[in-house]
C-alpha positions as CSV (number, residue, x, y, z in Angstrom):
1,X,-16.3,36.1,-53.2
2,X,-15.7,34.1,-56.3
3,X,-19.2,35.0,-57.6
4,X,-18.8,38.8,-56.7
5,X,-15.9,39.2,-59.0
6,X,-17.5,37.1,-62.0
7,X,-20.2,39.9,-61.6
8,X,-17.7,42.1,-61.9
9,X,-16.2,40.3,-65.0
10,X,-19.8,40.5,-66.1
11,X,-20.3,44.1,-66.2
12,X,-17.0,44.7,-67.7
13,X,-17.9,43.0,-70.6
14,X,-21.6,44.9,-70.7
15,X,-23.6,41.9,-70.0
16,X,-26.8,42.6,-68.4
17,X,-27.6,41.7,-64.7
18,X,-30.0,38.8,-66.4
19,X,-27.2,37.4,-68.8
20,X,-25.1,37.7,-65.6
21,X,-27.4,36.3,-62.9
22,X,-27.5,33.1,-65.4
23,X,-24.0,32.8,-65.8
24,X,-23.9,32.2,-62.2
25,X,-27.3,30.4,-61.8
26,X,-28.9,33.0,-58.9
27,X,-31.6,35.2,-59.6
28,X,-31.9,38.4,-61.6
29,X,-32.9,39.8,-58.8
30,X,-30.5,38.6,-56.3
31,X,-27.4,40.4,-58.7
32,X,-29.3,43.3,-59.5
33,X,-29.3,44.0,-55.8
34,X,-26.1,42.7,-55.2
35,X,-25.0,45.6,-58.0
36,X,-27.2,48.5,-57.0
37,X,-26.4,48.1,-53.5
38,X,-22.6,47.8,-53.8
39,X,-21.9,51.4,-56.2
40,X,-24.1,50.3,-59.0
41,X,-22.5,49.3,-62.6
42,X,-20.3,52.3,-62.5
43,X,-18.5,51.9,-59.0
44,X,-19.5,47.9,-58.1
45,X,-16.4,46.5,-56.6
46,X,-16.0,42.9,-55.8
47,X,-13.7,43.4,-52.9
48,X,-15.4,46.5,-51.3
49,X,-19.0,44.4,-51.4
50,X,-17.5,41.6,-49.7
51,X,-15.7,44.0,-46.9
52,X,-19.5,45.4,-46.7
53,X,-21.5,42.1,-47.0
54,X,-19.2,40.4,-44.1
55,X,-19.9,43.6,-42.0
56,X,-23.6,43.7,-42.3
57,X,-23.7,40.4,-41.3
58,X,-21.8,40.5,-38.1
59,X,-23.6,39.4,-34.9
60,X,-24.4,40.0,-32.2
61,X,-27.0,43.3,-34.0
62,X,-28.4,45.7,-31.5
63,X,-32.1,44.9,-31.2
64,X,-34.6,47.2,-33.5
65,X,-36.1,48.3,-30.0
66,X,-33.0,49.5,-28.2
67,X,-32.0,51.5,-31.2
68,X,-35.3,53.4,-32.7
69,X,-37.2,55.4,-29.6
70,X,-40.0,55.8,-32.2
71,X,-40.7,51.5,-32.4
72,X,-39.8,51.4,-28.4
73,X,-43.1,53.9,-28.2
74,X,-45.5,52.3,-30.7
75,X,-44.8,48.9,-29.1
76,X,-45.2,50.3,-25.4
77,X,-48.3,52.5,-26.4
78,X,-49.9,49.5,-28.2
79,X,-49.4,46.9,-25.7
C-alpha cells in the first residue's frame, strides 16, 4: 500500500515512472503498469488500486474453461 501512495507522491511531483520506479527500487515497467492500469497519471489513486489489486487477486477464480464457451470448444475440438 505504502509503495502505491509514494507513486502517487511521485507523480504529484511530475517525476517520471522511471525516476519513480527507482525511488522504490521495482521496475519501470512494473509502475508504469501499476499507473496505466489504475486511471493513468491523471486519475491513479493509491487507495482505489489497492481496493482493485486485493480484488483481482481473490481466490478461488472461475476456471478459464467454465467461463469462455469459445476455449471450452477449441480444447474439446482439439483433443
Amino acid at each position: 500500500m505504502s509503495a502505491r501512495v509514494e507513486i502517487r507522491l511521485g507523480i504529484e511531483r511530475g517525476w517520471s515512472c522511471r525516476r519513480i520506479a527507482t525511488e522504490l527500487g521495482r521496475a519501470p515497467s512494473t509502475v508504469t503498469r501499476e499507473v496505466n492500469n489504475n486511471g493513468g497519471r491523471g486519475g491513479y489513486q493509491p487507495f482505489l488500486a489497492h481496493d482493485r489489486a486485493c480484488e483481482l487477486a481473490r481466490r478461488p477464480k472461475p476456471f478459464k474453461l467454465a467461463v469462455g464457451s469459445v476455449l471450452l470448444d477449441r480444447v474439446t475440438r482439439d483433443l
